[in-house]
RODO-2510 file (C-alpha; in nm, 4 decimals, decimal comma):
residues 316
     n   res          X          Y          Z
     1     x     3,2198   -12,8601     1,6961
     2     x     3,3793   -12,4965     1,6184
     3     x     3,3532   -12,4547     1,2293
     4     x     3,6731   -12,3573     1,0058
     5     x     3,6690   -11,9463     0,9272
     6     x     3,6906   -11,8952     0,5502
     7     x     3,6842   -11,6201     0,3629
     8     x     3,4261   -11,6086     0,0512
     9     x     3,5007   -11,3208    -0,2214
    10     x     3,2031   -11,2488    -0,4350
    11     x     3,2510   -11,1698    -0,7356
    12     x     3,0559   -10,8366    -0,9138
    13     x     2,9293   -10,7898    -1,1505
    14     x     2,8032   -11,1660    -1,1804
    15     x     2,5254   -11,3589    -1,2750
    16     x     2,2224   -11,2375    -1,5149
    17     x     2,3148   -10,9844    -1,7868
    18     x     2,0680   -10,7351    -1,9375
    19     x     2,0415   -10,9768    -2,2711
    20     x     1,9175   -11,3021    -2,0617
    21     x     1,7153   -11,0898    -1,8536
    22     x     1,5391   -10,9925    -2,0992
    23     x     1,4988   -11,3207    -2,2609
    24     x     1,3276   -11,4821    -1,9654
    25     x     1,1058   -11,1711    -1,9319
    26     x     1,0374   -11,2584    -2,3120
    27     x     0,9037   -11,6155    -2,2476
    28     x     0,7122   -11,4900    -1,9124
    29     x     0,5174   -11,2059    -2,1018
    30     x     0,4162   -11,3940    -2,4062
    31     x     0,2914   -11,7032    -2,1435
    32     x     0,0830   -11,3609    -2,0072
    33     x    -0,0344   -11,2799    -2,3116
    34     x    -0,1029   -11,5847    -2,5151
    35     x    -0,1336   -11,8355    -2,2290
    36     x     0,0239   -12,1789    -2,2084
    37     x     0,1601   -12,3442    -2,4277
    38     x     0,4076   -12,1104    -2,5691
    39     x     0,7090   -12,2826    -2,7829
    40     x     1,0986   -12,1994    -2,6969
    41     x     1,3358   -12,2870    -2,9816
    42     x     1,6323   -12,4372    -2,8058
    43     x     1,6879   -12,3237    -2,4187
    44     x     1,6012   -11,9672    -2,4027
    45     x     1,8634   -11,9268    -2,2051
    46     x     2,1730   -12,2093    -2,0494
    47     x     2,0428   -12,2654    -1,6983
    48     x     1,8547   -12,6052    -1,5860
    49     x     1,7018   -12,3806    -1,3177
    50     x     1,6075   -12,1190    -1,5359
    51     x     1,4224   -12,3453    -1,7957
    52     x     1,2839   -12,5725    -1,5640
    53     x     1,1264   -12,2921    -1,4153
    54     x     0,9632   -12,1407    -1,7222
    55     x     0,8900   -12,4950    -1,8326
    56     x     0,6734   -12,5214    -1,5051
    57     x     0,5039   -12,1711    -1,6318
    58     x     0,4109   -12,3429    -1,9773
    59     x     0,6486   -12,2762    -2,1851
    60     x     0,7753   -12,5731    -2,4187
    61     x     1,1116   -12,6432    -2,5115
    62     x     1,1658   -12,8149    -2,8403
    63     x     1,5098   -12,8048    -3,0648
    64     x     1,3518   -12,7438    -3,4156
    65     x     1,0766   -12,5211    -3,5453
    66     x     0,8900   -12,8595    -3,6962
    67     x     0,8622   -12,9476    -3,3585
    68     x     0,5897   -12,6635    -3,3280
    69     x     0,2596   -12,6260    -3,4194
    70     x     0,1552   -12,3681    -3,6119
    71     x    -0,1993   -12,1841    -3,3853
    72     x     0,0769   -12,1507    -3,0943
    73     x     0,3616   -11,8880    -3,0307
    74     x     0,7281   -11,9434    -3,0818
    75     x     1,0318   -11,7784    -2,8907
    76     x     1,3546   -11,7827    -3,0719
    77     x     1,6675   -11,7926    -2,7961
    78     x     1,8976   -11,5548    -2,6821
    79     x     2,1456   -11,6941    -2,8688
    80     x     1,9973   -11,6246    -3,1640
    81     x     1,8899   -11,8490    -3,5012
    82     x     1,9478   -11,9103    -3,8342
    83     x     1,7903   -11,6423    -4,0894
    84     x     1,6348   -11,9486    -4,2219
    85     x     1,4616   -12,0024    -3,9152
    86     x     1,2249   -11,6735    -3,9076
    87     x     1,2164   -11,7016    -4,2997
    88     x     0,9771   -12,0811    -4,2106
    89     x     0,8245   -11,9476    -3,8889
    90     x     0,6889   -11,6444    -4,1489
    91     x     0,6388   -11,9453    -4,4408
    92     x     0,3725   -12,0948    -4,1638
    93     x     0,2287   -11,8071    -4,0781
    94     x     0,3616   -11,8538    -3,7080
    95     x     0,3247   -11,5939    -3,4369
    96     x     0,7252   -11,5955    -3,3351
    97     x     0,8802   -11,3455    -3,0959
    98     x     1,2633   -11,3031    -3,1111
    99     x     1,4789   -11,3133    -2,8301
   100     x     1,7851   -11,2980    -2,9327
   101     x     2,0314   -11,0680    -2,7438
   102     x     2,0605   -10,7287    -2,9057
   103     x     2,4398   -10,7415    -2,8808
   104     x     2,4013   -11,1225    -3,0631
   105     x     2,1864   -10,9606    -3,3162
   106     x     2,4581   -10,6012    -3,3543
   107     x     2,7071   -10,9392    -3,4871
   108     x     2,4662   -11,0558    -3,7419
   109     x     2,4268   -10,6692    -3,8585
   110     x     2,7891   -10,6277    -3,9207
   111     x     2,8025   -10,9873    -4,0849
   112     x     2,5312   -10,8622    -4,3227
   113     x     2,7332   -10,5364    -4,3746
   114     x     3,0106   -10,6749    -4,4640
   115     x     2,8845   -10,9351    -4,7136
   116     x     2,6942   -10,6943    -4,8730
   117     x     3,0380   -10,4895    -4,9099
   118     x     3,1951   -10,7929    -5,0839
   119     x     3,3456   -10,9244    -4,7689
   120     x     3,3996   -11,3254    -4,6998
   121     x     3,3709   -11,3419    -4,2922
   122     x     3,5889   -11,5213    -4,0448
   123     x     3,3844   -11,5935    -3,7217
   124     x     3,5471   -11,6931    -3,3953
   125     x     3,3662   -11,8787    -3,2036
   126     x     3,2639   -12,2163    -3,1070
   127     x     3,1626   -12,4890    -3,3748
   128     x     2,8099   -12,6158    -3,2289
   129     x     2,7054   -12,3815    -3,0320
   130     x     2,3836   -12,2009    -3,1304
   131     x     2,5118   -11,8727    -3,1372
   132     x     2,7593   -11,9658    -3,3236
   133     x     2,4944   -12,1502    -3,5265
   134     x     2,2789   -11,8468    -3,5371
   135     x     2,5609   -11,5888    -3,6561
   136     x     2,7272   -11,8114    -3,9206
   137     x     2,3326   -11,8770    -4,0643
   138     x     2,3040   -11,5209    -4,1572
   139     x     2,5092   -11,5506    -4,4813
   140     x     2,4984   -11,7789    -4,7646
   141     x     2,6815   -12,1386    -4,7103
   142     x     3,0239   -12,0593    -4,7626
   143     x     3,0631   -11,7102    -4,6918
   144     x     3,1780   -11,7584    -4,3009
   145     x     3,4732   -11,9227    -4,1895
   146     x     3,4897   -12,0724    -3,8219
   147     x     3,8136   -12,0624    -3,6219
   148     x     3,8735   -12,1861    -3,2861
   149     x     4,2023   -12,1418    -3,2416
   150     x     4,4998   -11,9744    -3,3466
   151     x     4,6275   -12,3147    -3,5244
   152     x     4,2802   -12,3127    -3,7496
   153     x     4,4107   -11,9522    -3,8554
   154     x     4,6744   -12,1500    -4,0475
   155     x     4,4714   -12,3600    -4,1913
   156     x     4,2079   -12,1091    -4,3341
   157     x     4,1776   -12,1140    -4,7489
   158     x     3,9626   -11,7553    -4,7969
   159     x     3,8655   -11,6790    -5,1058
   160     x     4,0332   -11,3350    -5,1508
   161     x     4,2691   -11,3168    -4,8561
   162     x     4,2448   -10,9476    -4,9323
   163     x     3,8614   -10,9456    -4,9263
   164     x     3,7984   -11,0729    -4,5626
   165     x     3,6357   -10,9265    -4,1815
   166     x     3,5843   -11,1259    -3,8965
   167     x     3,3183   -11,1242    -3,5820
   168     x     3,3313   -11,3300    -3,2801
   169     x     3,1077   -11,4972    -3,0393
   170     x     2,9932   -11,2788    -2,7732
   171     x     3,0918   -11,5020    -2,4633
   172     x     3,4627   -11,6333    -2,5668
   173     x     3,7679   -11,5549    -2,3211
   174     x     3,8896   -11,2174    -2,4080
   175     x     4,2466   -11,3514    -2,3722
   176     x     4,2190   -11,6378    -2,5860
   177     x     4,0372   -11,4307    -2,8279
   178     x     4,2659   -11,1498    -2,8517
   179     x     4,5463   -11,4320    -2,9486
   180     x     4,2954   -11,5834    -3,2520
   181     x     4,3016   -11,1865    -3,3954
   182     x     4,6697   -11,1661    -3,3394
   183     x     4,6939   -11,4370    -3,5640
   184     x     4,4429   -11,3308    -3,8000
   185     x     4,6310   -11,0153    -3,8178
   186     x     4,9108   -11,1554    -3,8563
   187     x     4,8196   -11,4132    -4,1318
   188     x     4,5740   -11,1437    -4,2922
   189     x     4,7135   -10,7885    -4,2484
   190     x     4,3800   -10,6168    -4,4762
   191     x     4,1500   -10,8292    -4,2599
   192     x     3,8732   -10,5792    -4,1334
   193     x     3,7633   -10,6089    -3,7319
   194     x     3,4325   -10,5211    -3,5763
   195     x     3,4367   -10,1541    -3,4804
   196     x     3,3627   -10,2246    -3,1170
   197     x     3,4210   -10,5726    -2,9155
   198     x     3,2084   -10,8412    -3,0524
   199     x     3,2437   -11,0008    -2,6734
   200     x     2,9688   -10,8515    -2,5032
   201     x     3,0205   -10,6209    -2,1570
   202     x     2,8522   -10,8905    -1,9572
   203     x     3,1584   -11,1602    -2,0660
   204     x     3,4448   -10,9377    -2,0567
   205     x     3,3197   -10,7804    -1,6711
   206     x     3,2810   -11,1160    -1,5584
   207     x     3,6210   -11,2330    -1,6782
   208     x     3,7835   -10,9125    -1,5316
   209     x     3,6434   -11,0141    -1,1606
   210     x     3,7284   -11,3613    -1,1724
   211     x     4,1138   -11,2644    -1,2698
   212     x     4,0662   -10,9845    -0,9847
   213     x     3,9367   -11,2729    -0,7247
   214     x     4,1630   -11,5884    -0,8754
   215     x     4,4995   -11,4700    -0,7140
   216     x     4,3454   -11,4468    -0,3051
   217     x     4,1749   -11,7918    -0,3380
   218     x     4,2609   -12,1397    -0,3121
   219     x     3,9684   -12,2499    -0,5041
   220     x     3,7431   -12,0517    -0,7076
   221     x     3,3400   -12,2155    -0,8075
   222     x     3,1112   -12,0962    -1,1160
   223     x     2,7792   -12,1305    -1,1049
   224     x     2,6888   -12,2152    -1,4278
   225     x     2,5329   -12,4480    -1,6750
   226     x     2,7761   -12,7318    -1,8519
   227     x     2,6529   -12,5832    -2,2162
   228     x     2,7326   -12,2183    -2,1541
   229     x     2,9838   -12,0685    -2,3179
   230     x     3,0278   -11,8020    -2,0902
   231     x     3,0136   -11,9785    -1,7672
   232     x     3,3492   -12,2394    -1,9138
   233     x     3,5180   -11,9679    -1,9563
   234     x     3,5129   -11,8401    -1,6676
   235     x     3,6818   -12,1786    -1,5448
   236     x     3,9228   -12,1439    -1,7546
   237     x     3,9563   -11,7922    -1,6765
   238     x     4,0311   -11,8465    -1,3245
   239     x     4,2346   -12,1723    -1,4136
   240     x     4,4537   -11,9223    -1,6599
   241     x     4,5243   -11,6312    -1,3561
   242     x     4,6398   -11,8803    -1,1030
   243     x     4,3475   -12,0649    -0,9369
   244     x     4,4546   -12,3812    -0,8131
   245     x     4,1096   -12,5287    -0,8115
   246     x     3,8255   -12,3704    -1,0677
   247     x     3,5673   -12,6058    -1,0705
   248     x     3,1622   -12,4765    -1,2701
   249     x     2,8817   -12,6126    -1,0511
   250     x     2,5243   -12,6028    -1,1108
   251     x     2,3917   -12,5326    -0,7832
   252     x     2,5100   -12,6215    -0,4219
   253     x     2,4114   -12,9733    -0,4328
   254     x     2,7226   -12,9961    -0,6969
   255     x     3,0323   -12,8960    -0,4761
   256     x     3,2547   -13,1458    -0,4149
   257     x     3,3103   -13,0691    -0,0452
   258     x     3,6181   -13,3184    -0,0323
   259     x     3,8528   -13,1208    -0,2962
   260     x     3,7584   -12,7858    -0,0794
   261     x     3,9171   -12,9282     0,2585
   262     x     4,1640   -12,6753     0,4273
   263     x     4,0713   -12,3925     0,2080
   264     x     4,1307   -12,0660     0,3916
   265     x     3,9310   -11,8600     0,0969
   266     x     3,7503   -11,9239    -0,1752
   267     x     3,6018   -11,7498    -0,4597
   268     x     3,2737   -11,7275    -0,6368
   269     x     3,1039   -11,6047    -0,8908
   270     x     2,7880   -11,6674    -1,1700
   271     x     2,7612   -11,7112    -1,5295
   272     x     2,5742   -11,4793    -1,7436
   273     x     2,2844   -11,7221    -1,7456
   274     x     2,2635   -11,8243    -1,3686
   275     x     1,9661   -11,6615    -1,1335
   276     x     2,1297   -11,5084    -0,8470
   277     x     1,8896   -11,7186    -0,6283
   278     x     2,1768   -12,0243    -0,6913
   279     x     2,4231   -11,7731    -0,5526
   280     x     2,2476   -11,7499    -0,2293
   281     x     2,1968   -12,1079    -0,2270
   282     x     2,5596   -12,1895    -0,2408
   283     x     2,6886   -11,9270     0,0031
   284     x     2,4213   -12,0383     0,2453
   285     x     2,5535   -12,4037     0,2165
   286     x     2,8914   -12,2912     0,2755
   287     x     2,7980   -12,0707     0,6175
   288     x     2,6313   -12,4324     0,7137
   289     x     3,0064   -12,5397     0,7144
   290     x     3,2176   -12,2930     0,7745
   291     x     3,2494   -11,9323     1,0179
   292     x     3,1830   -11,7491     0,6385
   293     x     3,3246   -11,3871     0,6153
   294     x     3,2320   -11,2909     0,2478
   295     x     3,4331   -10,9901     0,0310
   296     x     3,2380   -10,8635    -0,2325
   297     x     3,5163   -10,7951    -0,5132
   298     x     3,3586   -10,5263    -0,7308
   299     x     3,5486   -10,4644    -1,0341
   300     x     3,2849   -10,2805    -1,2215
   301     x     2,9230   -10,1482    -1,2379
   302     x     2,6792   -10,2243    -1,4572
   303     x     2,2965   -10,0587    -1,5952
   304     x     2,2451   -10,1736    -1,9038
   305     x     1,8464   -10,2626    -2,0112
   306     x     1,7395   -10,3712    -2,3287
   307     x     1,3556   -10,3418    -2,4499
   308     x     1,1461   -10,6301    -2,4878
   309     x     1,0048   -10,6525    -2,8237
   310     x     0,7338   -10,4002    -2,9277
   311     x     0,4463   -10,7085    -2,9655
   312     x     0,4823   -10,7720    -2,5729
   313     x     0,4406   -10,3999    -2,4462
   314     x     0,1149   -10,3017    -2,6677
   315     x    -0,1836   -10,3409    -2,5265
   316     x    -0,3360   -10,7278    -2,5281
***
């Protein structure tokens, strides 16, 4: 039986960035130098794949630091934690290693800064997720204010609405974003901004490929995890620049071949998180079905590499 032709555009850049790269080399160097078991504070990173591969290396995920003994080492997420966090891990006398992202941790700087200059903070982001969590736990109770939407911009009560600064999440939908500061501005006109983008490179390239790919496609997959920010929004990024069908998938065994009948092209792309082993998985599954001609959409390059803590390159 002849298969269909269908054209696959690739999205790049896609897939790991520098900051969960070097999270997983984190957890894999500190299993090197410490041996198994080494504790993770919540999922280093948001990939089953990812974690269930480290997990098979000895590394132990748990949710809180009492869920850790004390003679063993800790790894704090790329998402980052609460100051509070470090503050008991030190209280213990813990060997911890932090891996939060270094653009995660250039938010929590300019939170700091700005407290310490009188500032009360508005942080955009997501209410429950651990970066979120992480950011908003580097000031006093009190002293950041979550929005999620433009609507929760109305309903903000600041303490000094002369006396405020706000941050974002790093992996938030640039578009969406950009109308939450509108209204800030709008509500707020002394309101202070970050100097650069709180939404890290990795997000904002990712979402600038997807809208490049979304118009040529009929339906347009993310590999990603369920509970990453970034990966949603690239969903809902493809969804929002004309996409008929943006659908996140795990891994190949996830695609709901049935909703892709009579596609002529279709796009894909990986979260931030997602090994690009899972891309080759799901293009190969796709070449099992159809005469595959694949595009590689390139709408920008990236070399970024960040440094893995100081503790993990000395000498053992």
């Amino acid at each position: 039986m002849t298969k269909p032709d269908l054209t696959l555009y690739l999205a790049a850049p896609r897939g790991f960035c520098a900051g969960v790269d070097r999270a997983i080399k984190i957890v894999e160097l500190a299993l090197e130098r410490w041996g198994a078991p080494v504790y993770v504070r919540h999922e280093i990173v948001h990939n089953r794949y990812v974690v269930d591969d480290l997990r098979a290396k000895g590394a132990v995920f748990v949710e809180e630091l009492d869920d850790c003994p004390d003679d063993r080492p800790v790894i704090f997420s790329a998402h980052g934690v609460p100051k509070a966090v470090p503050a008991e891990a030190a209280r213990r006398e813990m060997l911890y290693v932090d891996a939060t992202c270094p653009l995660v941790s250039k938010v929590h700087i300019e939170a700091e800064r700005h407290h310490a200059n009188g500032l009360q903070m508005v942080m955009i982001g997501h209410a429950g997720h651990p970066e979120t969590e992480g950011t908003m736990g580097q000031l006093p109770a009190g002293e950041v204010l979550l929005v999620e939407t433009p609507q929760d911009v109305t309903r903000l009560e600041p303490r000094d609405p002369e006396r405020l600064a706000f941050i974002t999440q790093t992996t938030l939908s640039v578009d969406d974003t950009a109308d939450i500061v509108a209204a800030l501005k709008a509500r707020f006109p002394a309101i202070i901004g970050p100097h650069k983008e709180d939404i890290c490179y990795a997000t904002t390239n990712r979402q600038a490929a997807v809208k490049a790919i979304a118009p040529k496609v009929d339906a347009l997959l993310v590999i990603g995890a369920p509970n990453s920010s970034n990966s949603r929004r690239l969903v809902e990024v493809a969804a929002a620049a004309g996409c008929g069908y943006a659908q996140l998938v795990q891994r190949a065994t996830d695609i709901d071949w049935r909703a892709l009948e009579g596609i002529r092209a279709v796009g894909l792309t990986a979260g931030a998180s997602a090994p690009e082993l899972l891309v080759r998985e799901v293009t190969d599954a796709f070449a099992e079905r159809y005469t595959l001609s694949v595009e590689r959409v390139e709408t920008a390059t990236e070399n970024v590499e960040f440094k893995v803590p100081r503790v993990l390159r000395e000498p053992a």
